[in-house]
N, CA, C and O atoms as a Tripos MOL2 file, in Angstrom:
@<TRIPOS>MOLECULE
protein
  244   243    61     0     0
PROTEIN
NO_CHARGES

@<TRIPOS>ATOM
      1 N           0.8480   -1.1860    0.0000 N.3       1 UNK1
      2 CA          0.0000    0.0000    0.0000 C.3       1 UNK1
      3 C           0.8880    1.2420    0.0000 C.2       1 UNK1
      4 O           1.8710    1.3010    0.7400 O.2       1 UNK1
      5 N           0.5730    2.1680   -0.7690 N.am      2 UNK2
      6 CA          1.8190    3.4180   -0.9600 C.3       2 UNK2
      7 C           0.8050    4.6490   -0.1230 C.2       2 UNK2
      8 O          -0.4210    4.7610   -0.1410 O.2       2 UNK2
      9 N           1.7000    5.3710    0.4920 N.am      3 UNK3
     10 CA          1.9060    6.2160    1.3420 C.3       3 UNK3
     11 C           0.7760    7.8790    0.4300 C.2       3 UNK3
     12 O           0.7420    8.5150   -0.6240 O.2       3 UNK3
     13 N           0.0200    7.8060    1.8950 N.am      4 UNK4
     14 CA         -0.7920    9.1060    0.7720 C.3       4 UNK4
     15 C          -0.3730   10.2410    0.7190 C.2       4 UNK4
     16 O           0.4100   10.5550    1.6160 O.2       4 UNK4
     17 N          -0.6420   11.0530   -0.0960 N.am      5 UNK5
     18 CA          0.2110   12.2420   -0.3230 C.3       5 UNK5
     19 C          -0.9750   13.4810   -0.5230 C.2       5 UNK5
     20 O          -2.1760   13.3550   -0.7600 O.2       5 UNK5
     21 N          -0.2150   14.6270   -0.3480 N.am      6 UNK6
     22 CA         -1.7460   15.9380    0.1250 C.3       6 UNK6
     23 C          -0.6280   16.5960   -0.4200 C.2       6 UNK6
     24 O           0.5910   16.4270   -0.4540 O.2       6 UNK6
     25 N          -1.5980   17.5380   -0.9040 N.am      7 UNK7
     26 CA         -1.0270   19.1150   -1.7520 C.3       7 UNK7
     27 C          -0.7130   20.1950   -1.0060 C.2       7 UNK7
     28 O          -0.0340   21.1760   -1.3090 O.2       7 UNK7
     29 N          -1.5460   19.7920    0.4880 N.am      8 UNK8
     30 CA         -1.6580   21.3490    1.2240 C.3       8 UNK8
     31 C          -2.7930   21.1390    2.6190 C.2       8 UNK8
     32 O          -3.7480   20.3640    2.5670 O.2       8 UNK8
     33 N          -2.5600   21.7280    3.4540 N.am      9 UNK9
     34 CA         -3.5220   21.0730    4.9720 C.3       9 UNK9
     35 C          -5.2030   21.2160    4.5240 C.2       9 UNK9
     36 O          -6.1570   20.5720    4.9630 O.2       9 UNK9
     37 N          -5.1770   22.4550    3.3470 N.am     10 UNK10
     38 CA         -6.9430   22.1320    3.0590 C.3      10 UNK10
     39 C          -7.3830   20.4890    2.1580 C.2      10 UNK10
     40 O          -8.3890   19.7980    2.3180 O.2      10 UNK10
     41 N          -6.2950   20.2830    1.2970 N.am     11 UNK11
     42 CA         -6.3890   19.0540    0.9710 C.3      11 UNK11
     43 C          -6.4470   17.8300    2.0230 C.2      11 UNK11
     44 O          -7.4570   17.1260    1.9860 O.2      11 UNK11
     45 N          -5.7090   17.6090    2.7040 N.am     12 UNK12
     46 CA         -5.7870   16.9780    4.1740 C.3      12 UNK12
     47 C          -7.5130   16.8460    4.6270 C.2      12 UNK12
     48 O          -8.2520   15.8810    4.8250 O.2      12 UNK12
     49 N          -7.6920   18.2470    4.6670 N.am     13 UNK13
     50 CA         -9.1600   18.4660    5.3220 C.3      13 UNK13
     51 C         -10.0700   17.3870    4.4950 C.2      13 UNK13
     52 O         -10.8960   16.6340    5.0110 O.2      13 UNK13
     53 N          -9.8450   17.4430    3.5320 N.am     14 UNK14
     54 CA        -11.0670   17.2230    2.1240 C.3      14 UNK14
     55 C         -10.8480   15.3020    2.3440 C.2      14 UNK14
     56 O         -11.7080   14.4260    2.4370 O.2      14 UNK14
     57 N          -9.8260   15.2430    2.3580 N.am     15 UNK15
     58 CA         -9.4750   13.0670    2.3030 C.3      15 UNK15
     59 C         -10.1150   13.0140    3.9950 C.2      15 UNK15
     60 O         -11.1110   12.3690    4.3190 O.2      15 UNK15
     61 N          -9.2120   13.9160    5.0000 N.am     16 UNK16
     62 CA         -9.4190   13.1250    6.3990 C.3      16 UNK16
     63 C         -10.3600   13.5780    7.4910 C.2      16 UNK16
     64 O         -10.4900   13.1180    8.6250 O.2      16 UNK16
     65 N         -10.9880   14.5830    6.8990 N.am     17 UNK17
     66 CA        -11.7720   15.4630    7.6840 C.3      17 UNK17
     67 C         -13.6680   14.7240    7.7580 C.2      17 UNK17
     68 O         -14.2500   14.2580    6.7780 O.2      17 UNK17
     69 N         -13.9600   14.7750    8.4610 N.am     18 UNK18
     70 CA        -15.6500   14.7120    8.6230 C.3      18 UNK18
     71 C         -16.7100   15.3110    7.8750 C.2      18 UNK18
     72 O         -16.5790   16.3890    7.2960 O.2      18 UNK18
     73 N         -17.5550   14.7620    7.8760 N.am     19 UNK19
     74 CA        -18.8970   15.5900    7.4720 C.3      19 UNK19
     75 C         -18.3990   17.0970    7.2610 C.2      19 UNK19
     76 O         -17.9930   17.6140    6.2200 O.2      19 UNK19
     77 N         -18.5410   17.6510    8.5150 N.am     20 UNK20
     78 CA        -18.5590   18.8640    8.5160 C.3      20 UNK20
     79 C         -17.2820   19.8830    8.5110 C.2      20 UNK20
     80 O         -17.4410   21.0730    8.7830 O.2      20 UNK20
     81 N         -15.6850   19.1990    8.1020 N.am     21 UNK21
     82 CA        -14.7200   19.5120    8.1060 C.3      21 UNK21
     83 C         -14.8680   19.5640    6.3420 C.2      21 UNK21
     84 O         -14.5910   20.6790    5.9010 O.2      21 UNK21
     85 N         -15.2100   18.6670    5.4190 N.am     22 UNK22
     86 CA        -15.2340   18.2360    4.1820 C.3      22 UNK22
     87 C         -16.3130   19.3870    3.5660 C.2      22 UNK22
     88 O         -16.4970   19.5370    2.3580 O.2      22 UNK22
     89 N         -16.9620   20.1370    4.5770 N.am     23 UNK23
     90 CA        -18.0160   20.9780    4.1550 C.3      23 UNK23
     91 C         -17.3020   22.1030    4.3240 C.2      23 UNK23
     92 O         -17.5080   22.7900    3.3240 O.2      23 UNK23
     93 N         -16.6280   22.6120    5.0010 N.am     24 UNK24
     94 CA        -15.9440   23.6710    5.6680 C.3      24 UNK24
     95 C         -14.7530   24.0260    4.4180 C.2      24 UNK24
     96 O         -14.5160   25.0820    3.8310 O.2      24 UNK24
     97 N         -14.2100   22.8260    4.3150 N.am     25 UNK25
     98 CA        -13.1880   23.4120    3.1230 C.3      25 UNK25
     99 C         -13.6250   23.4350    1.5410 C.2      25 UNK25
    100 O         -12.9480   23.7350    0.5570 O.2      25 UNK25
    101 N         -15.1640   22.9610    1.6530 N.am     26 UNK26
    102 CA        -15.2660   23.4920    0.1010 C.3      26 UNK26
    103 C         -15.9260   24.6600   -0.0430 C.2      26 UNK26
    104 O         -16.0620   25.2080   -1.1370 O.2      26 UNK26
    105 N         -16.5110   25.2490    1.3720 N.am     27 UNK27
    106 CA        -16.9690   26.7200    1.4140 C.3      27 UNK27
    107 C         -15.7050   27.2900    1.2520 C.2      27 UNK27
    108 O         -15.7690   28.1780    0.4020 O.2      27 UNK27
    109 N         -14.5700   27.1520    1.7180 N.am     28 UNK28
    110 CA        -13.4160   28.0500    1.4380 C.3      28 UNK28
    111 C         -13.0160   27.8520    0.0530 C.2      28 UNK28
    112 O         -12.4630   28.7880   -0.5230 O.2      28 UNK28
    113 N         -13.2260   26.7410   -0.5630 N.am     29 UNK29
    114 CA        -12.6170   26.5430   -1.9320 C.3      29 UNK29
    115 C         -13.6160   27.3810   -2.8240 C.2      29 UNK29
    116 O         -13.2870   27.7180   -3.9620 O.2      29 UNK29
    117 N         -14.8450   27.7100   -2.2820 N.am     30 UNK30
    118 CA        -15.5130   28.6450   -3.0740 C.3      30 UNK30
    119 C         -15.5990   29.7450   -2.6660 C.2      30 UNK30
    120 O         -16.1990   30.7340   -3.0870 O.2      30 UNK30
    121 N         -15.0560   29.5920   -1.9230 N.am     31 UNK31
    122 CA        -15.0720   31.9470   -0.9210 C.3      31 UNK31
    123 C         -14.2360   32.4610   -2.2180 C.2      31 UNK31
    124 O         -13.5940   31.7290   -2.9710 O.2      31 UNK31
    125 N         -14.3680   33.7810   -2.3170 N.am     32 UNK32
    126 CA        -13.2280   34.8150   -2.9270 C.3      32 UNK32
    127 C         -12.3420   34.8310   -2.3460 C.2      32 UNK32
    128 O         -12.2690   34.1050   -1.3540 O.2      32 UNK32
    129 N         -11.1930   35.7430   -2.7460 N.am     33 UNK33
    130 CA        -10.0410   36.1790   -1.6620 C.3      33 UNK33
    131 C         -10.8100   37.0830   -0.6870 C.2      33 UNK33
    132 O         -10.1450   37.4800    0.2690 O.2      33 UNK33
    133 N         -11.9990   37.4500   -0.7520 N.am     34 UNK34
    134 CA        -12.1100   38.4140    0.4230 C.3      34 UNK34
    135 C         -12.9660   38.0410    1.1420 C.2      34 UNK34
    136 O         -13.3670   38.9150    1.9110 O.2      34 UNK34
    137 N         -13.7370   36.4710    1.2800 N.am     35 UNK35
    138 CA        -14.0440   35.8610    1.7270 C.3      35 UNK35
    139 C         -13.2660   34.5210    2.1210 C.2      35 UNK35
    140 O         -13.8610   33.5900    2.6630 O.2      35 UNK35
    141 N         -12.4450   34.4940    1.9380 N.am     36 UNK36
    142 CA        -11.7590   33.5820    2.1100 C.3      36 UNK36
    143 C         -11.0920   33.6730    3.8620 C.2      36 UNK36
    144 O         -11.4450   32.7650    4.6140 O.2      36 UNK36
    145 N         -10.3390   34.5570    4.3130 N.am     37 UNK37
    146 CA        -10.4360   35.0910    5.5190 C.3      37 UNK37
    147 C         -11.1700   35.2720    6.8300 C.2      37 UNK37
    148 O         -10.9180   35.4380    8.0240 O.2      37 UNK37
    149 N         -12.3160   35.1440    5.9260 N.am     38 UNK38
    150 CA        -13.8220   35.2040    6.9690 C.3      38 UNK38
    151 C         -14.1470   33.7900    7.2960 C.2      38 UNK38
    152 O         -14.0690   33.4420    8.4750 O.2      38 UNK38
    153 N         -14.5150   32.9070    6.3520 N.am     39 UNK39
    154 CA        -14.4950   31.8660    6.7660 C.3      39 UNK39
    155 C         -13.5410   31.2520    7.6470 C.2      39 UNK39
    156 O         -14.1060   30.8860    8.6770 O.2      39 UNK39
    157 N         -12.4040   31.0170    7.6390 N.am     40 UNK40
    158 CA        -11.1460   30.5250    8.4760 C.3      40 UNK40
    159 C         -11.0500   30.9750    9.4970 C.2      40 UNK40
    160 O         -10.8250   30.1720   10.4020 O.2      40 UNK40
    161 N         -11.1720   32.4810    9.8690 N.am     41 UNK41
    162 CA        -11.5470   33.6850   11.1330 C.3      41 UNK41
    163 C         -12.6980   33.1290   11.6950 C.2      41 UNK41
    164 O         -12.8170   33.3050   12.9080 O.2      41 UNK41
    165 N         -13.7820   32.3560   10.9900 N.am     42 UNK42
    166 CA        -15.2120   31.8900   11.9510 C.3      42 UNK42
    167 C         -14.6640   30.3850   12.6150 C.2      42 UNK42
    168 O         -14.9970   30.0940   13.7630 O.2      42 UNK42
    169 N         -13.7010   29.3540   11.7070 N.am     43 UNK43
    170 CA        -13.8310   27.9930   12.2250 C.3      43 UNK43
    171 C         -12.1360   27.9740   12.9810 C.2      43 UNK43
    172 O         -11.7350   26.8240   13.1630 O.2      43 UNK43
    173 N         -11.4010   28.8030   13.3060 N.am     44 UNK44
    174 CA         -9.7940   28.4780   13.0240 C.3      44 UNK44
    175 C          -9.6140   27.3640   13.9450 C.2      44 UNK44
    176 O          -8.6110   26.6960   13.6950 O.2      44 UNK44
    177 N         -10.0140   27.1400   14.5200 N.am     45 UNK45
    178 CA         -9.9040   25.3860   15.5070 C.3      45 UNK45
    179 C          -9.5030   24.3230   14.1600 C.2      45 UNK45
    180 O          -8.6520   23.4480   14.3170 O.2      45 UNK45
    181 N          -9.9460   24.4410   13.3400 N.am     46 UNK46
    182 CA        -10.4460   23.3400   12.0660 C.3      46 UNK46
    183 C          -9.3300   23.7390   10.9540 C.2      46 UNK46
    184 O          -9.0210   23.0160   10.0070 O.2      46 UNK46
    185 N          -8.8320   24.8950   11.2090 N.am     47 UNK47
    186 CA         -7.8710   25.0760   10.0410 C.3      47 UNK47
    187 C          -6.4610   25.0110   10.5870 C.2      47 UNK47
    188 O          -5.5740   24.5880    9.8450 O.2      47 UNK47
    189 N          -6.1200   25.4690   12.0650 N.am     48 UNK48
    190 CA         -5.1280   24.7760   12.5290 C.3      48 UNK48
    191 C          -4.9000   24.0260   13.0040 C.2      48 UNK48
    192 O          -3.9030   23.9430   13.7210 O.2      48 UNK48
    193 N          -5.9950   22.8550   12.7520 N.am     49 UNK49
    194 CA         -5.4300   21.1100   13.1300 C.3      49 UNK49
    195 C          -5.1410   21.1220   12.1960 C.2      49 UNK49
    196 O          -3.9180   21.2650   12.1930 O.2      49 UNK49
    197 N          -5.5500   21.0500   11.1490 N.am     50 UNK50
    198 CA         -5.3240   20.1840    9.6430 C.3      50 UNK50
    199 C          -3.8600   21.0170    9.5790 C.2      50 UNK50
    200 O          -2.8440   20.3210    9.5650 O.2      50 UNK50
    201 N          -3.7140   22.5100    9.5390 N.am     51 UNK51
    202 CA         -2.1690   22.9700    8.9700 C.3      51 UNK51
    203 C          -1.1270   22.3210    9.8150 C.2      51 UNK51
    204 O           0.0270   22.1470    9.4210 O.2      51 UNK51
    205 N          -1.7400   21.8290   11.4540 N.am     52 UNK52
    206 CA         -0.5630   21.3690   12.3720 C.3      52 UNK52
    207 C          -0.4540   19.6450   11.9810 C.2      52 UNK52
    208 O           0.5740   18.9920   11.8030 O.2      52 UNK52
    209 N          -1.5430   19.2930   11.9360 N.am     53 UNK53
    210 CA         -1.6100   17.5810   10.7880 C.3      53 UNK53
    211 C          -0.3150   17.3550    9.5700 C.2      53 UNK53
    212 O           0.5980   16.5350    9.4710 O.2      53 UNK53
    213 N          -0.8370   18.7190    8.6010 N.am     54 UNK54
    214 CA         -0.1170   18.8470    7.1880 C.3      54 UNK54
    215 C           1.6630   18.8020    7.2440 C.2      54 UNK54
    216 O           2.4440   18.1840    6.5200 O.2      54 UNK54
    217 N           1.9620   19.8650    8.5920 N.am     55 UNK55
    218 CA          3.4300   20.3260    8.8490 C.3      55 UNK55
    219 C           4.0640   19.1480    9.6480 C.2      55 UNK55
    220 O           5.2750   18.9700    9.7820 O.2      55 UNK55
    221 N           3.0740   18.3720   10.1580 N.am     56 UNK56
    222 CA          3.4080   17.0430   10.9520 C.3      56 UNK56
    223 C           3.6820   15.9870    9.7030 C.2      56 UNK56
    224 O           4.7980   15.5300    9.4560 O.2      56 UNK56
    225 N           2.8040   15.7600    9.1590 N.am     57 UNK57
    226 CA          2.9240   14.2770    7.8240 C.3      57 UNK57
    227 C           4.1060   15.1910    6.8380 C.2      57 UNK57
    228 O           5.0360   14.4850    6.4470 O.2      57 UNK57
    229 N           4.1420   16.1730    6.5490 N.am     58 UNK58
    230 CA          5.2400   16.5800    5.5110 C.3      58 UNK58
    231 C           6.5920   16.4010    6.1540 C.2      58 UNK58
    232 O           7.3940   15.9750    5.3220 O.2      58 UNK58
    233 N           7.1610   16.5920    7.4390 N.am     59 UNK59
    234 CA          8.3970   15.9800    8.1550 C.3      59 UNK59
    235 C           8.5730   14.8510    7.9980 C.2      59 UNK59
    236 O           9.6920   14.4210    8.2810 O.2      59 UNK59
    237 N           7.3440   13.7400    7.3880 N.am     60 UNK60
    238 CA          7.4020   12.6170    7.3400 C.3      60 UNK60
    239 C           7.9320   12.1060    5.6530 C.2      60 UNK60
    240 O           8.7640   11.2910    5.2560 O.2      60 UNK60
    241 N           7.3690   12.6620    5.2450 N.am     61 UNK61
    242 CA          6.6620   12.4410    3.4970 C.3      61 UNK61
    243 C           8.0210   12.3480    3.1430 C.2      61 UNK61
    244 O           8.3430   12.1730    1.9680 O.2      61 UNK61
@<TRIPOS>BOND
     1     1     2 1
     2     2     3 1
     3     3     4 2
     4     3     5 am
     5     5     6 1
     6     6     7 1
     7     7     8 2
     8     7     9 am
     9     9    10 1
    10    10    11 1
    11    11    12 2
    12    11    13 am
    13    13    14 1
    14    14    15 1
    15    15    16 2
    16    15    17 am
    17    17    18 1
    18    18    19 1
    19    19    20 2
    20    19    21 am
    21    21    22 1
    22    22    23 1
    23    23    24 2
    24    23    25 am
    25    25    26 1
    26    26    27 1
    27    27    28 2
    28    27    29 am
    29    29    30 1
    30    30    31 1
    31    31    32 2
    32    31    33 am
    33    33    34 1
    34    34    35 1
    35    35    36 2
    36    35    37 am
    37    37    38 1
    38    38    39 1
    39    39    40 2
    40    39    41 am
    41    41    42 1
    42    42    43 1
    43    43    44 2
    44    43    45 am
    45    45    46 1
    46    46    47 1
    47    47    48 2
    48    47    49 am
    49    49    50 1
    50    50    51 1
    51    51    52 2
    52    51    53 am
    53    53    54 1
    54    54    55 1
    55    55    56 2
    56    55    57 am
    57    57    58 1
    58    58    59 1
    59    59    60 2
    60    59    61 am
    61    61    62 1
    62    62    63 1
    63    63    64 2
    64    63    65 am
    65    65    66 1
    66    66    67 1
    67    67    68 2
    68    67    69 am
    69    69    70 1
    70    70    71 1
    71    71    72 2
    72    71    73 am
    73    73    74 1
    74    74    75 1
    75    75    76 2
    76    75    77 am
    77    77    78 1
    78    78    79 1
    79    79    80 2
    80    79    81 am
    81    81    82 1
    82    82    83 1
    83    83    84 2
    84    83    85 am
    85    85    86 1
    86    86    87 1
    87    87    88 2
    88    87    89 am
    89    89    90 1
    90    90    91 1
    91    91    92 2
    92    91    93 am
    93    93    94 1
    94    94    95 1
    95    95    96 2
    96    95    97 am
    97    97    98 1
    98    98    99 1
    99    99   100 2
   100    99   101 am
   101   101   102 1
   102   102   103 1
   103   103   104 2
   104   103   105 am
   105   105   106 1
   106   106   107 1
   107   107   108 2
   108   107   109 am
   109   109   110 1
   110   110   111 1
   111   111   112 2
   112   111   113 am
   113   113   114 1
   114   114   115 1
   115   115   116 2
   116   115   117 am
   117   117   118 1
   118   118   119 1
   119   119   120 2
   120   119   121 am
   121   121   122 1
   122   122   123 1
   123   123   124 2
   124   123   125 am
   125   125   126 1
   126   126   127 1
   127   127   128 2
   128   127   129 am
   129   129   130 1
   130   130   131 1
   131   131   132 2
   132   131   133 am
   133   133   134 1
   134   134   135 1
   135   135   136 2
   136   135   137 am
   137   137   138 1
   138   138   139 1
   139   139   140 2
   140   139   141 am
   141   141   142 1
   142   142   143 1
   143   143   144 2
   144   143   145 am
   145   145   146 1
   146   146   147 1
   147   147   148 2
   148   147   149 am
   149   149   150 1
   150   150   151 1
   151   151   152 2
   152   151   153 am
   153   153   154 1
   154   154   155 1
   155   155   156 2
   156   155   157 am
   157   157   158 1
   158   158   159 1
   159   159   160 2
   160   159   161 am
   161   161   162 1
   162   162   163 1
   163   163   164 2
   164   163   165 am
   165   165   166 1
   166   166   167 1
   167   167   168 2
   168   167   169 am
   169   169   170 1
   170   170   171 1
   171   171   172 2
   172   171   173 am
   173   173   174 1
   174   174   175 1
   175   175   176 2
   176   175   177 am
   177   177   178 1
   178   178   179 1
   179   179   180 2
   180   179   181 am
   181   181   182 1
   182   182   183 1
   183   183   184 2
   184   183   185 am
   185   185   186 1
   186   186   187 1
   187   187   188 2
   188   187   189 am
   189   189   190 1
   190   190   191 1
   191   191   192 2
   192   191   193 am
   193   193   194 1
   194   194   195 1
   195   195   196 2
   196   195   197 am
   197   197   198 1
   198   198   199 1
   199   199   200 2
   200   199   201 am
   201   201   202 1
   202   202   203 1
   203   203   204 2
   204   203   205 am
   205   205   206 1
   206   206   207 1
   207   207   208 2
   208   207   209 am
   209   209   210 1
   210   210   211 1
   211   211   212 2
   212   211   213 am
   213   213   214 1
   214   214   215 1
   215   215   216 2
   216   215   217 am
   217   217   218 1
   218   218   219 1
   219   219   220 2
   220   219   221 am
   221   221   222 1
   222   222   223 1
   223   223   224 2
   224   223   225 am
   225   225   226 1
   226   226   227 1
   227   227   228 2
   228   227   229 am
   229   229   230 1
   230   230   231 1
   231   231   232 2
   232   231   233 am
   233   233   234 1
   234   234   235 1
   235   235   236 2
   236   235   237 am
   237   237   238 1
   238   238   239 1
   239   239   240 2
   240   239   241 am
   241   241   242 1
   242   242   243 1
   243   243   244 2
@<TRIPOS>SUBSTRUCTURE
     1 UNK1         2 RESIDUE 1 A UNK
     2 UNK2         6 RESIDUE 1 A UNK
     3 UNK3        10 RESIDUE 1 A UNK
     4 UNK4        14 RESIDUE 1 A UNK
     5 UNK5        18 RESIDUE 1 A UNK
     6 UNK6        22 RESIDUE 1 A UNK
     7 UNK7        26 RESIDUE 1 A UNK
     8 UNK8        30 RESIDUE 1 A UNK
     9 UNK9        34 RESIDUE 1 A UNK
    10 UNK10       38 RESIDUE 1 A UNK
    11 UNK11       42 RESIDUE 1 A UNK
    12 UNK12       46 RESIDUE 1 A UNK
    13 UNK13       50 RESIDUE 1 A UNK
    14 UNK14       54 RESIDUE 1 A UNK
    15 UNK15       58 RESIDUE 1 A UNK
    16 UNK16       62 RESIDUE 1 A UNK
    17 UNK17       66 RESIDUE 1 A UNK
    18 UNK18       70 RESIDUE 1 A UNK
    19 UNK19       74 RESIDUE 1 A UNK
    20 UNK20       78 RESIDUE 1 A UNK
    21 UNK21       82 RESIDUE 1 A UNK
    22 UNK22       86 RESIDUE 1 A UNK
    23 UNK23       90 RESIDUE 1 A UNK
    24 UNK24       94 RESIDUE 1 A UNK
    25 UNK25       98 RESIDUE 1 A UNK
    26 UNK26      102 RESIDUE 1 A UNK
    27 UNK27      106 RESIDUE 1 A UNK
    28 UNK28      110 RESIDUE 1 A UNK
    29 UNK29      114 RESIDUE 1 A UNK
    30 UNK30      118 RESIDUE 1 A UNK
    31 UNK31      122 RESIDUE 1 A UNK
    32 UNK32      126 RESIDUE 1 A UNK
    33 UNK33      130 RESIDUE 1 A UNK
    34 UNK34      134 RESIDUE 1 A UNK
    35 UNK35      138 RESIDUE 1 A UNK
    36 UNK36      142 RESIDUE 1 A UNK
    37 UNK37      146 RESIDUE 1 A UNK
    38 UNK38      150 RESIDUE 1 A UNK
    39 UNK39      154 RESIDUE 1 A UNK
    40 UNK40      158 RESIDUE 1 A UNK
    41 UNK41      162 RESIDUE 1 A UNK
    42 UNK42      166 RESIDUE 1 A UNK
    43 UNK43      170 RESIDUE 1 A UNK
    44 UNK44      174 RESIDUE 1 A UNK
    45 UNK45      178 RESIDUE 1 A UNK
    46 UNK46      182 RESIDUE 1 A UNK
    47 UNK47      186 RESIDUE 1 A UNK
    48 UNK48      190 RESIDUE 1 A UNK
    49 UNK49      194 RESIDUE 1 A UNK
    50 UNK50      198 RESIDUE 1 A UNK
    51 UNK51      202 RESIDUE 1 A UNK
    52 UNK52      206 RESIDUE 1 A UNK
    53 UNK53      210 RESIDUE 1 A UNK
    54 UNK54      214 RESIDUE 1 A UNK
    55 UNK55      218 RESIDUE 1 A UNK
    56 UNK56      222 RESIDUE 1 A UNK
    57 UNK57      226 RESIDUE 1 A UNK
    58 UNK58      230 RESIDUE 1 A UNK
    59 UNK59      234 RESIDUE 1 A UNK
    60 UNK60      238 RESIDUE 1 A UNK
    61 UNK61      242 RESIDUE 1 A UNK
């Protein structure tokens, strides 16, 4: 079995995330840049696991 690989901690979100984590990052994948901020500013619990997840498995990768 080969080792999975992510583009970036919102990608992370999208394979390992829940219901409502998998919902969260495709509202950001559709925010503007000036919505994009707002969203992440409402959930940031959810965006810095996955970036502290991402910076964790990439030391690995």
């Amino acid at each position: 079995m080969s080792n999975p690989q992510y583009d970036n901690a919102e990608h992370m979100m999208e394979v390992l995330g829940g219901s409502f984590v998998k919902a969260l990052v495709n509202l950001w994948y559709a925010a503007d840049s000036n919505n994009k901020p707002r969203v992440r500013a409402a959930f940031p619990e959810h965006f810095e696991r996955y970036e502290h997840l991402y910076a964790e498995w990439k030391k690995t990768a």
